[in-house]
N, C-alpha and C positions, 0 to 999 in steps of 0.2 A: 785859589779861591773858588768854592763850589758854587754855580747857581743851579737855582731848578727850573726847571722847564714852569710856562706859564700855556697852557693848554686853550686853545679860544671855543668859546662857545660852537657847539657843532651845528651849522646851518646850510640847508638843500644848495650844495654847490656842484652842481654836475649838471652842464649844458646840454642843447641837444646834440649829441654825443656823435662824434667818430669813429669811437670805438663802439658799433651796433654788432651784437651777436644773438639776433633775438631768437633767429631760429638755424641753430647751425649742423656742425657736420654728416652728412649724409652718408647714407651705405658704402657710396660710392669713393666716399674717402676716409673711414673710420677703418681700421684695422679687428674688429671684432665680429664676429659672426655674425648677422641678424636677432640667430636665436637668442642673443643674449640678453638681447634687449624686448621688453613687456610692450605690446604693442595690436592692435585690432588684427582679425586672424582673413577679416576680407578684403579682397585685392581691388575694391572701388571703393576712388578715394572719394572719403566723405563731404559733405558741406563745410562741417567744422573744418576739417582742414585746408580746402580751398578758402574759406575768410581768414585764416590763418594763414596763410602763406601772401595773401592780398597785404593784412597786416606785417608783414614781417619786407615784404617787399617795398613799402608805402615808409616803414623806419630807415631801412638802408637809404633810400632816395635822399630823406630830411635829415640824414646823418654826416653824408658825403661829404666831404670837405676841400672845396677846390682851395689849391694852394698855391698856384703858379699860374698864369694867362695870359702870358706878354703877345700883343700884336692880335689879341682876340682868337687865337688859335682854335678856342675851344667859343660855341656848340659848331660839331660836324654835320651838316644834317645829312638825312640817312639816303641811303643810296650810292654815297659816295663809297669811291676803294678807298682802302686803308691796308697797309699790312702790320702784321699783328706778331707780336713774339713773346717770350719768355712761359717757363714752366706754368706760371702759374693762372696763365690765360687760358688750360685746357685742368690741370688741377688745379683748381682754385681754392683755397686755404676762406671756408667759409663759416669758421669758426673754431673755439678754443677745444684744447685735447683734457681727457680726464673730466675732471666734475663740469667742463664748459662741453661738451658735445649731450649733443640734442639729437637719438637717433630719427630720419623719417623717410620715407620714400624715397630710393635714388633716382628713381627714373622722372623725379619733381624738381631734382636739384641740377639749378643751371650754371654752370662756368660761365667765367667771362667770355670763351670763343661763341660760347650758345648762346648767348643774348646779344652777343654784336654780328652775326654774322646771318642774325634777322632782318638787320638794321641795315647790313653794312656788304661791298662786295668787297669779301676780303681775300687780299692777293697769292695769301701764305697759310690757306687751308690745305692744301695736300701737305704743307710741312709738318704743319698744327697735327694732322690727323695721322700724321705717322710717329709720331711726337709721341701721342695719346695710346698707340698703338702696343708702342714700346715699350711704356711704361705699365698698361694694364697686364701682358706679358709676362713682366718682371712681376708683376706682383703675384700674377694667377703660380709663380714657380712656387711663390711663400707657401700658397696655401697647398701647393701638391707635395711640398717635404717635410708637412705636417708642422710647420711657423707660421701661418695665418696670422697668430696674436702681433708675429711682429714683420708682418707688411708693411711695405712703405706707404708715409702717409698722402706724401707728395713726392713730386719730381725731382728728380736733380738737375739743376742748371747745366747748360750746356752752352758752349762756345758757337753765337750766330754765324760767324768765319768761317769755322771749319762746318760749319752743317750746310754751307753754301746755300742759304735760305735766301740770300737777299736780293742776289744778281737781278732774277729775273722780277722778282716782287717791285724793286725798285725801278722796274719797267714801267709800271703800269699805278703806282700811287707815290704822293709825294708824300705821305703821312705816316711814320710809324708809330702805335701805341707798344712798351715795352709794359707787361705786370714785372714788379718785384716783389716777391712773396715773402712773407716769413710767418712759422708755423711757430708756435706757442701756446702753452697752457700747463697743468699741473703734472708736478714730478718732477720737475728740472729748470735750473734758474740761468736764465740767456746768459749769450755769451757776449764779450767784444766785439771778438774776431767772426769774422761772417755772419755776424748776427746784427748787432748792430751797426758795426761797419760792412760796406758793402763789400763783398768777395771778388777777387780778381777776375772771376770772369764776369760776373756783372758791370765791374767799370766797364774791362775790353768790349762788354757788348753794346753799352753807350756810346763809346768812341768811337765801334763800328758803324752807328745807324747814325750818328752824326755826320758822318763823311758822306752817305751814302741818300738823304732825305733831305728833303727839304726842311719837315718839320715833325720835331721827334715829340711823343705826351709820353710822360712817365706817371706808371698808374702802380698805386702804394697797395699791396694785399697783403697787410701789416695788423698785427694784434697788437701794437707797439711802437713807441717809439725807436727810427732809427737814426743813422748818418743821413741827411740831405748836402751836406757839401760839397758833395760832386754832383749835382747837378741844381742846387736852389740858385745859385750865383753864375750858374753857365747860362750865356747868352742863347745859344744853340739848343738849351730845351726850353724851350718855349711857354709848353703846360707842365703843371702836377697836380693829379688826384689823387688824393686819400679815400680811396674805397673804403678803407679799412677789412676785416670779415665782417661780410654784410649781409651773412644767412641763405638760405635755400634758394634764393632769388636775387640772390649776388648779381647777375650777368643781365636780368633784365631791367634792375633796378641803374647797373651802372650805364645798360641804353641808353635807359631815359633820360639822363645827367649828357652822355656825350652827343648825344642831338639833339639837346636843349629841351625836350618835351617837358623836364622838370628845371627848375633853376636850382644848381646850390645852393645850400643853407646851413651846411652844418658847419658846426665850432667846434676846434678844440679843446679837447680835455686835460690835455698835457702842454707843460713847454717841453719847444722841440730846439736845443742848443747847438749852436755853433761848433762847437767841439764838446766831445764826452767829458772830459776834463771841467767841464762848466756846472756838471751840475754835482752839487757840494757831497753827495756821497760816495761817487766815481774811486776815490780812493781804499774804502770800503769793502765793495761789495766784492761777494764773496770769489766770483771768476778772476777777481783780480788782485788779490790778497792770497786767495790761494783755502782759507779756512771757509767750508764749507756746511761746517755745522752750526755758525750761529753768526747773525747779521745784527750788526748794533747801528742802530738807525741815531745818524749823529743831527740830523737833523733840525730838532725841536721843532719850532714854531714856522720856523723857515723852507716849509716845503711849496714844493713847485717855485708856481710864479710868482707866492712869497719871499721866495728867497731871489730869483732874477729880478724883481721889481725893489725890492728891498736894498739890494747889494751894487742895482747900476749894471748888472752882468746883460749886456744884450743877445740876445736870444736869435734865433734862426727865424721862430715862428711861433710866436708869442701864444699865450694862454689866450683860449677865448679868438684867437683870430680862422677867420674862413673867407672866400671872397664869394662874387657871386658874377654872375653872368651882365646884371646890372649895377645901379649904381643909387645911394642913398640917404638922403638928408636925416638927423635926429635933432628933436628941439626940446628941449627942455621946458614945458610951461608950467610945470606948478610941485614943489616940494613942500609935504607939512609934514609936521613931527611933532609929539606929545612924548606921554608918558609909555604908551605902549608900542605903539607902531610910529615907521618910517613911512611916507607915503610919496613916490614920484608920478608924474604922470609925463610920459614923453609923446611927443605927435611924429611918426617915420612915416618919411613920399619919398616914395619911389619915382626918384631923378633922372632917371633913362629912358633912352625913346625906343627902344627896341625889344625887352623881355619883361615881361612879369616875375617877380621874387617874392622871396620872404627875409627879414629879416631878424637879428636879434640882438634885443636892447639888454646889456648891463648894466648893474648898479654896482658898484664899488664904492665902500667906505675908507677912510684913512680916521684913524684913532691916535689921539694924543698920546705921546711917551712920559709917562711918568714915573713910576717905581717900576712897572714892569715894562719888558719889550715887549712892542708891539712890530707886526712887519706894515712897510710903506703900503700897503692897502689889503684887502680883501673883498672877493665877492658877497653879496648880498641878497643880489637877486637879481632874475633874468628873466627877457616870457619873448617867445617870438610873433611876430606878425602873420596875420592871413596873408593871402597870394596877394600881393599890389600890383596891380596893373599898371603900367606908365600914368607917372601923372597923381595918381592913386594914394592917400593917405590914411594912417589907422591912428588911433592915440590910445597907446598900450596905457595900465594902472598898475605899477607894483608896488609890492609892501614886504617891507621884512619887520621885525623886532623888534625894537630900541635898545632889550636885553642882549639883543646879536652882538651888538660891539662892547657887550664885558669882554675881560682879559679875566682867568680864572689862574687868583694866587695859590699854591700851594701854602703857602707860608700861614695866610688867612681861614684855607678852605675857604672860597667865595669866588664867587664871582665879581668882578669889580668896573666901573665904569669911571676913569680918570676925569677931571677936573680941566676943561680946555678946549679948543675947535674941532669939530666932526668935520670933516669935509667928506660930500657925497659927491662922485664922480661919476658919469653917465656916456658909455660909449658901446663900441663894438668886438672891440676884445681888451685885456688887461693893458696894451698900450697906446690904443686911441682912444682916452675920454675927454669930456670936458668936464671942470669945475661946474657942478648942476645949484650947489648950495654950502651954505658953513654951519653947522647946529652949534651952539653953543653950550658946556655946561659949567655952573658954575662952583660947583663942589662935586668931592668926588662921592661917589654914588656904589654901595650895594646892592645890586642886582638880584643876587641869592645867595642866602648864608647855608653854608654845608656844614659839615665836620668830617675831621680825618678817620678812616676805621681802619686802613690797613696802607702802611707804608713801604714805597718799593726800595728796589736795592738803589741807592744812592749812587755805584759804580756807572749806572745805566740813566740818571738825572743829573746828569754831568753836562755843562753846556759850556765849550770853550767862550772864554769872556770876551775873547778878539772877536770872535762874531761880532757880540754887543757893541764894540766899541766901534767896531769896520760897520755896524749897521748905521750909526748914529749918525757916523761921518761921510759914507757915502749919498753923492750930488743923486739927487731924483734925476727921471729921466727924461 
């Protein structure tokens, strides 16, 4: 039996984001000439671009996304030693390749080694710097046997054991930050294997700097999601950030995060699974099926943390979650709803006695099931808080729709709005909220009448019905 897909209304769902690339890859790590690229012909950087690179450093900050913090690990404040490893903490992956690079000044774009070791006395700068050394080497060969085009664009990992970086590092600091990079963007679609799963020398380099430190931070320089399993569940790593590519000011942007000068704040934009296998198109895509030339996205309605929220499937690191340095109360005091708009207004105090933060409030809806499926909720809307001081409270106002929660039939062309309880949901990411309110409606509702003009191929609005059934049936979470 054929269903078709029921498409939802499209509405502003993308947080302040993890994935920040506002201003990214630098001379210093694009593989193309200079001249290739159109750009001001004088060597003093302008105004414009100093407030531009303040903006782009100011997005990475309020991007960041701490994920791990057991034992208050993190803020270090600065001065302390720390030893510092992995490829991507001297090339640092600060943005996406092809239509995502941004060219500008290299000598403006900071690595993570260059904005911590501002901050920081770090133990394992001759290794870092011979690291660095070797690899610009290797590259300057590309461009003298006339392959410049294809330079490498980062480092390759290499084995902390055998490069005997640690012995004496571990002298002199208890703290190791490792980056784990991964480079991505247009032209080529990720892999599995060392892409998304981490590669055998990056475990062995975890397992090395666990035996050898007191306290390891694992810092994500990811355009994407990976494997967190080997170390979101290990006692022994303590922190994880998600830097994410956080543009030309990567390094000073991620200072200010690991000395606290800024609190985290960022959410993320993706769910991040427990195993690859969890998320419903894994058997699909194309590195793993093997057909490269066309992706049939079996998905429907059911994408992201639609479909983990939807199905019961628990997640690693849920949609919408980030933590923060402190700590935060959300109250719910007043839901109205009409004919046009949804209105919340939540009060968030900052409950911690030791940093100032920002927060950020969700609205998730859950829509009655009636003729069509709908998934167990969706965002709505989101707004974050000013800096709150301890103690400190703000009373955010958001609004979305009422049109937002149609279900759009194909069958009808319409949009449609079922006959039943709204429940608005108000939290911190798609798995901590609370019941905020119920709207009621009590007939069912056209929202907007369309008409069909051009129909797709059928073979590609194919929606296995065991979804539907597995949806209906599986417990909330």
């Amino acid at each position: 039996m054929r269903r078709n897909y029921q498409w939802r209304k499209s509405i502003a769902g993308i947080m302040a984001s993890a994935m920040v690339a506002t201003t990214v890859v630098s001379g210093a790590f694009v593989t193309l000439p200079e001249t290739a690229f159109a750009a001001t012909t004088s060597k003093r950087v302008t105004d414009r671009e100093k407030e531009n690179m303040e903006i782009s450093k100011k997005a990475a900050t309020q991007g960041m996304v701490l994920l791990k913090n057991e034992n208050s690990v993190l803020p270090i404040a600065s001065g302390k030693k720390i030893a510092l490893f992995g490829s991507g903490s001297i090339v640092t992956i600060i943005g996406g390749t092809g239509s995502g690079a941004v060219n500008q000044r290299a000598e403006e774009t900071v690595s993570v080694y260059d904005g911590l070791k501002e901050v920081y006395d770090i133990t394992t700068a001759d290794y870092l710097e011979e690291y660095l050394e070797n690899f610009n080497a290797k590259k300057e060969g590309y461009y003298k046997n006339g392959s410049g085009f294809w330079a490498p664009a980062s480092a390759v990992e290499r084995s902390i054991e055998d490069d005997g970086a640690v012995d004496e590092a571990a002298k002199e600091a208890d703290t190791a930050f490792l980056v784990i990079k991964r480079n991505s963007g247009e032209g080529n679609d990720r892999a599995k294997t060392d892409d998304y799963e981490l590669s055998d020398i990056e475990k062995e380099n975890i397992k090395y700097l666990k035996k050898n430190f007191e306290h390891v931070v694992i810092i994500l320089n990811v355009g994407g999601v990976i494997n967190t399993a080997d170390f979101a569940e290990d006692k022994d790593i303590e922190s994880v950030l998600l830097m994410s590519q956080a543009g030309m000011k990567s390094g000073e942007a991620l200072a200010d995060i690991m000395t606290g000068k800024v609190t985290p704040s960022g959410k993320l934009t993706d769910t991040w699974a427990k195993d690859y296998d969890d998320y419903p198109s894994s058997a699909d895509f194309s590195n793993n099926d093997g057909n490269i030339d066309s992706e049939l996205y079996s998905d429907g309605i059911y994408v992201g943390y639609r479909y983990f929220d939807t199905f019961g499937v628990e997640p690693e690191y849920e949609f919408g979650f980030g933590k923060s340095y402190t700590d935060f109360k959300m109250e719910t005091t007043a839901v109205e709803a009409n004919e046009e708009n949804v209105t919340v207004k939540v009060k968030v105090t900052n409950t911690g006695s030791s940093y100032s933060g920002k927060e950020v409030v969700q609205v998730y809806f859950s829509a009655p099931s009636g003729k069509l499926d709908v998934p167990y909720q969706e965002l709505a809307a989101y707004g974050k808080t000013d800096e709150l001081k301890s103690g400190e409270c703000q009373e955010l106002t958001l609004s979305f729709k009422t049109s937002d929660m149609s279900s759009y039939s194909e069958k009808d062309a319409a949009y449609e709005m079922a006959k039943g309880d709204y429940i608005i949901r108000v939290g911190n990411s798609s798995r901590n909220t609370h019941v905020a309110a119920k709207i009621n409606l009590d007939d069912n509702v056209i929202t907007e009448q369309l008409s069909n003009q051009l129909m797709g191929d059928n073979d590609y609005n194919d929606v296995d019905d065991e979804l539907s059934s597995k949806a209906k049936k599986a417990e909330s979470f």
